[in-house]
N, C-alpha and C positions, 0 to 999 in steps of 0.2 A: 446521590447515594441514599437509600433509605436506611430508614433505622427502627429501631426495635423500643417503644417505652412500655416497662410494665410497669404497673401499680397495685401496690400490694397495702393494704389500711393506711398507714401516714408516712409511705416511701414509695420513693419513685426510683426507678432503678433505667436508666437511657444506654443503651446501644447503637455506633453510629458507625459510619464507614466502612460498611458491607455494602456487598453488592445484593442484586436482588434475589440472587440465588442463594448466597447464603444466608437470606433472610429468613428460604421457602425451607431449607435445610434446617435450621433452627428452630421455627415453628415446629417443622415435620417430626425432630425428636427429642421433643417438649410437648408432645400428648394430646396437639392437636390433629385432628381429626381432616382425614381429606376428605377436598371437598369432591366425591366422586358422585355424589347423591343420592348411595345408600345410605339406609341409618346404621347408625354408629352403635355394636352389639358388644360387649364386656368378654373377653374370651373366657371359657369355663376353662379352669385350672383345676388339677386332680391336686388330692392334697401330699403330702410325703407321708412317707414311711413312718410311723413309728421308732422305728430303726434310726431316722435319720440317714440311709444310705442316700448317695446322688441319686439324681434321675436323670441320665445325660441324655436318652433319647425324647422322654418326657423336656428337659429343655431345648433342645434339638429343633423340636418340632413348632413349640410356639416362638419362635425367633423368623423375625420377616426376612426377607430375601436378601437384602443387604450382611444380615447378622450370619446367613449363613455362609453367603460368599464368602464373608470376613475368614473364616475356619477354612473351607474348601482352598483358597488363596495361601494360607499360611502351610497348610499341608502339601500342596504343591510346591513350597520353598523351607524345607528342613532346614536348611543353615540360615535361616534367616530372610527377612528383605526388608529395605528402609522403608518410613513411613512416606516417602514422598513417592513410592513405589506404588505401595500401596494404597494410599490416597487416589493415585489413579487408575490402580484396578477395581476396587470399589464404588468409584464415578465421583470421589469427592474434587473438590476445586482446591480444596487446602486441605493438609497433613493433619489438622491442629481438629478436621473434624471429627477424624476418627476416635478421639476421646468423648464426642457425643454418640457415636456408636457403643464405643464401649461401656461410658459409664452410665449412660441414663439406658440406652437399647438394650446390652447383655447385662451387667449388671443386675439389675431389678429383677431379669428372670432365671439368673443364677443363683438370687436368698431364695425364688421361691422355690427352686428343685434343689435344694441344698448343694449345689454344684462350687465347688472353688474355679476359680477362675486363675489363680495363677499356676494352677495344672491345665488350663487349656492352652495357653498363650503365654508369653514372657515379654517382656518392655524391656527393651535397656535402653539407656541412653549416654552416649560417650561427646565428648571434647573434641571436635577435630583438631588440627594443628592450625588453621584454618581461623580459630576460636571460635566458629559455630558449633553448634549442637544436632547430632545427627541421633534419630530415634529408629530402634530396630526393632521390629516385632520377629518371632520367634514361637514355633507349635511347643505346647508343654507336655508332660509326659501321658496325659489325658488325651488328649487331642483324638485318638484313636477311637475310643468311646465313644465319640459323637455321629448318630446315623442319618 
């Protein structure tokens, strides 16, 4: 299995017992650059509002193709659908990725269009009887706004 060390001034921080896929997954939304063998261009972001109002189609748009599945998927299922559901409409291999979706991919481009995000989406996560933990994502009352 490979693993992941990164090094940061007088720390070292190891990742092990991934597969090779989620290695390529990790690097991928962790702001490395693919390697397709164009160069690598800084997207222009328009600034916000004064106002402060969202920009949902302004975030909309600079979200890669996964990020928007993510929304298109969630809308498709109003009442909900687990993350392991999920997981594999997205193309992830585990459940657990979709919080690198969401927190380093949307995230980031949620501060920059002043967009909340737990108007787009909703997390819950309940107890089964089971004592596993099942996570359910859920469209937020925004959801709609997004083109």
């Amino acid at each position: 299995m490979p693993k992941v060390t990164i090094k940061r001034d007088n720390e070292t921080i190891e990742i092990s017992d991934l597969s090779f896929d989620q290695v390529k997954e990790l690097a991928g939304l962790n702001g490395h650059a693919p390697s397709t063998g164009a160069p690598w261009r800084p997207l222009k972001i328009k600034r916000l509002s004064a106002s402060g109002e969202p920009d949902y189609k302004g975030f909309y748009q600079v979200l890669k193709e996964r990020g928007q599945k993510f929304f298109a998927v969630l809308r498709q299922h109003p009442q909900g659908i687990s993350g392991e559901a999920l997981a594999e409409k997205l193309g992830f291999s585990e459940p657990v990725q979709i919080g690198g979706l969401t927190g380093a991919g949307l995230a980031r481009w949620a501060k920059q269009f002043n967009v909340a995000l737990d108007k787009l989406y909703e997390k819950e996560r309940r107890k089964l009887d089971t004592g596993e933990w099942q996570t359910t994502y859920k469209p937020g009352s925004e959801i709609s706004r997004l083109q």
